[in-house]
C-alpha angles and dihedrals in degrees: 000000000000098000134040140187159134104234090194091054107099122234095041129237137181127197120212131173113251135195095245100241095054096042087048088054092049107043076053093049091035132063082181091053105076125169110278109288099237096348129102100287093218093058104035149065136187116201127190107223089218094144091262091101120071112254077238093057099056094045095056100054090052093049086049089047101053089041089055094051094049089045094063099051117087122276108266088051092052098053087046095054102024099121115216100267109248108248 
């Protein structure tokens, strides 16, 4: 799992797993970047898509979270689920 929501919940979040630095950086950068909601708070983060986050933003720490998470099968998974990266 590298992404979870409720896609009813208003406003909308999203929570992504994070490398800590840099979800420590950006919950300090971010009012919209908050430790992840259930989730081990080191690892994750839960963002609100109010607008206040770039469209590339978001899209990046989906695209690293997704990426963590692959990295980390074994190798004949990996190669079977690793999307081509967007240039």
């Amino acid at each position: 799992m590298f992404a979870l929501t409720a896609l009813d919940a208003r406003p909308l979040t999203v929570s992504l797993k994070c490398e800590p630095s840099l979800a420590e950086a950006l919950r300090a950068e971010h009012p919209a970047v908050r430790p992840g909601y259930h989730l081990n708070k080191r690892h994750w983060i839960t963002i609100t898509l109010d607008d206040s986050l770039s469209d590339e933003l978001v899209l990046g720490l989906l695209e690293d979270s997704y990426e963590l998470v692959v990295d980390r099968l074994p190798k004949r998974q990996r190669d079977l689920v690793r999307a081509p990266r967007r240039s």
